[in-house]
C-alpha positions as CSV (number, residue, x, y, z in Angstrom):
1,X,24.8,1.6,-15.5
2,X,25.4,-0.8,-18.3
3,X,22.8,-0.7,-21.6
4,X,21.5,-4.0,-20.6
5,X,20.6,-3.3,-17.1
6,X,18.8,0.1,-18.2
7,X,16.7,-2.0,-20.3
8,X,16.1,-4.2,-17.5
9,X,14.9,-1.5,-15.3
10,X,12.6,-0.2,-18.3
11,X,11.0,-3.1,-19.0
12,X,10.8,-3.8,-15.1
13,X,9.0,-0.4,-14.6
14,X,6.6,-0.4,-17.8
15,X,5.2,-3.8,-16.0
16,X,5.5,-2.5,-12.0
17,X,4.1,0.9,-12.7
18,X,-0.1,-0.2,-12.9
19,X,0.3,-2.4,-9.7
20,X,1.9,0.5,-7.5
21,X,0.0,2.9,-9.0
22,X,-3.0,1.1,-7.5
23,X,-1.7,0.3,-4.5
24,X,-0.3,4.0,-3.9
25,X,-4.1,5.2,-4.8
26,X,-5.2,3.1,-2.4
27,X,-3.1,4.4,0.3
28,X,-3.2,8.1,-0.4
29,X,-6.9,8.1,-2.0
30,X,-5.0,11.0,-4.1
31,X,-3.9,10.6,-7.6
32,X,-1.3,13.2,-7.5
33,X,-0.2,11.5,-3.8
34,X,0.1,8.4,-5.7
35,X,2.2,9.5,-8.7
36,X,4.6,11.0,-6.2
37,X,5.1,8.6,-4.1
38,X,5.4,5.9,-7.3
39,X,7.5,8.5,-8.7
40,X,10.2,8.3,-5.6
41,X,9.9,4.5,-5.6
42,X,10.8,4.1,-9.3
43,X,13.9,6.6,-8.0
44,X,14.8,4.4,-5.1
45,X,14.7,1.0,-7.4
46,X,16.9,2.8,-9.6
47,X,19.5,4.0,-7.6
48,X,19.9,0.3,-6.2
49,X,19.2,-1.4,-9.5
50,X,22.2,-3.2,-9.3
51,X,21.5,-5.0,-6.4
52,X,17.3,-4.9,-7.0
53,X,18.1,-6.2,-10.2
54,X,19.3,-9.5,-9.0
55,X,16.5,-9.9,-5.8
56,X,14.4,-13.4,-6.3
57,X,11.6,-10.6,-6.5
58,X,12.1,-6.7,-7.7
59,X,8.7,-6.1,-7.5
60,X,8.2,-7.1,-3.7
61,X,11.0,-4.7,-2.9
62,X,9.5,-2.2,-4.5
63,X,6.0,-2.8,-3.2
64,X,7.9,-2.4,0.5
65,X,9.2,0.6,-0.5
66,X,6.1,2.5,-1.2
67,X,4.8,1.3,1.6
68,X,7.3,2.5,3.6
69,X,6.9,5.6,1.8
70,X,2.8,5.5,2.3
71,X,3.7,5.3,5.9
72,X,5.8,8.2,5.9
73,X,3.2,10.4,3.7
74,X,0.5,9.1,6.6
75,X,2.4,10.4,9.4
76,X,3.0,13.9,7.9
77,X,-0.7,14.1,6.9
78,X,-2.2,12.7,10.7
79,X,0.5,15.7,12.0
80,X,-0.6,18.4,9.6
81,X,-3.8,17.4,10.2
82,X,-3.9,18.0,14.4
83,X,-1.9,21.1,13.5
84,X,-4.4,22.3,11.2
85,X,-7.3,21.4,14.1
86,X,-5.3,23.3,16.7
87,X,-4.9,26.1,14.7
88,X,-8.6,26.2,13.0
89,X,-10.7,24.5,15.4
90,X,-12.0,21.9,12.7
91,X,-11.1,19.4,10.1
92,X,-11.9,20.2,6.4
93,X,-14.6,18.5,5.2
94,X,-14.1,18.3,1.7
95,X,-10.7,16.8,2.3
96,X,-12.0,13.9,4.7
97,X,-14.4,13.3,2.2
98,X,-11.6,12.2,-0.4
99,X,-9.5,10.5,1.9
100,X,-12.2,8.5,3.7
101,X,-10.4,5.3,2.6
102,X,-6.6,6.6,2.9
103,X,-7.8,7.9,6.6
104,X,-9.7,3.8,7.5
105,X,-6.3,2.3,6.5
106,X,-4.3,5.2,8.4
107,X,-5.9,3.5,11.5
108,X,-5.0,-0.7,11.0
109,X,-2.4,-1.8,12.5
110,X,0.8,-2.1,9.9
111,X,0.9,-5.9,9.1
112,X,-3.1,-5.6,8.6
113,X,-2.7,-2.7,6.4
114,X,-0.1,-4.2,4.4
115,X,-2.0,-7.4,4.2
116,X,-4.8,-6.5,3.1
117,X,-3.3,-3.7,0.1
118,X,-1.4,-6.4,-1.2
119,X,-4.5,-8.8,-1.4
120,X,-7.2,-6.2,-2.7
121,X,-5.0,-4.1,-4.6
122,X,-1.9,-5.9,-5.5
123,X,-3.8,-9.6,-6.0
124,X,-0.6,-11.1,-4.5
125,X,-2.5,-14.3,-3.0
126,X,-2.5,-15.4,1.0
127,X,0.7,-18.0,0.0
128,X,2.8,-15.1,-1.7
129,X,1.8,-12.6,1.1
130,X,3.3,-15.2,3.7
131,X,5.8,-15.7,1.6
132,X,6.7,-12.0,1.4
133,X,6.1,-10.9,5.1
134,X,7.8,-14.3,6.6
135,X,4.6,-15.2,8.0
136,X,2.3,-18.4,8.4
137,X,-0.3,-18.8,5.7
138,X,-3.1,-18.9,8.7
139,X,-1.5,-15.6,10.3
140,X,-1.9,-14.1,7.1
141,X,-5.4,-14.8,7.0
142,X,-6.3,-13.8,10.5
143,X,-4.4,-10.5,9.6
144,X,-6.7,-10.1,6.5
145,X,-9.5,-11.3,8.4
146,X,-9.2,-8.0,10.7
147,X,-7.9,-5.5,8.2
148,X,-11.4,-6.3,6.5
149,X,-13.4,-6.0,9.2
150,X,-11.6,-3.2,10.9
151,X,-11.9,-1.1,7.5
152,X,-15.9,-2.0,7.4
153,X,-16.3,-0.6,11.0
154,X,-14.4,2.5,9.8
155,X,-16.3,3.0,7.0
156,X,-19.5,2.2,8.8
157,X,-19.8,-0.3,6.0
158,X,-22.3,-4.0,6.0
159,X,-20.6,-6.4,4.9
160,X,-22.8,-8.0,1.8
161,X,-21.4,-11.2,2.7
162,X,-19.4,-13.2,4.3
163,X,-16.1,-14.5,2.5
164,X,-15.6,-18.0,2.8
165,X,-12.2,-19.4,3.2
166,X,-12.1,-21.1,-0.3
167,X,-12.2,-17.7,-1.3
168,X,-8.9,-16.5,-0.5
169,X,-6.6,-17.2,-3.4
């Protein structure tokens, strides 16, 4: 890899690194969870810098990748997680207690989940959502719509107000 492109990919992850940091905390509700799976985006980008590099947007590529990677972590943890009922007879407590937001998102549907990370998390706004997903503005918001109330149902949360529509960047 050429000087130049090294300090494109320094400079690239020194301003990326916050944003998926968040969003991996988020989707793990770990901080060591999230450093890891950060840790193998930033190696993924790398490796394909080259072509990354020269994407309309690096960062939504590498946003896609940790999620793709969140996904992965989920589905390891949901089967270690029956394994671990099977073989004990009961869930840990103390772990459901720290992944009570991690285990809410586990259960949206994929586009919701996606959705609503990027909006909360991310601050990408409903336009560069669609944008992103190749999805109508108003499918974005229904999809956001859900995700929301899906995640307050899990988390047996009220809702202190409604959002109105002019809120929605």
């Amino acid at each position: 890899m050429r000087s130049s492109q090294a300090g494109d990919f320094e400079r690239f992850f020194a301003a990326a690194n916050p944003s998926l940091l968040r969003q991996a905390y988020v989707y793990t509700g770990n901080v060591d969870e999230a450093r890891d799976l950060v840790q193998e985006t930033f190696l993924r980008t790398w490796r394909n810098w080259e072509r990354v590099s020269r994407l309309e947007d690096p960062d939504a590529w590498a946003r896609k990748v940790l999620h793709n990677l969140a996904v992965g972590w989920w589905r390891q943890r949901r089967t270690r997680r029956k394994y671990a009922a099977l073989t004990i007879g009961a869930r840990d407590q103390s772990d459901t207690d720290v992944h009570d937001i991690a285990s809410a998102l586990i259960s949206l549907p994929e586009k919701e989940r996606r959705v609503l990370v990027s909006h909360a998390v991310v601050g990408l706004s409903i336009s560069e959502i669609a944008a992103e997903l190749g999805a109508s503005e108003g499918t974005v918001r229904v999809w956001l719509s859900r995700a929301r109330a899906a995640l307050a149902t899990e988390l047996k949360l009220t809702p202190a107000r409604q959002t109105k529509r002019g809120d929605q960047r």
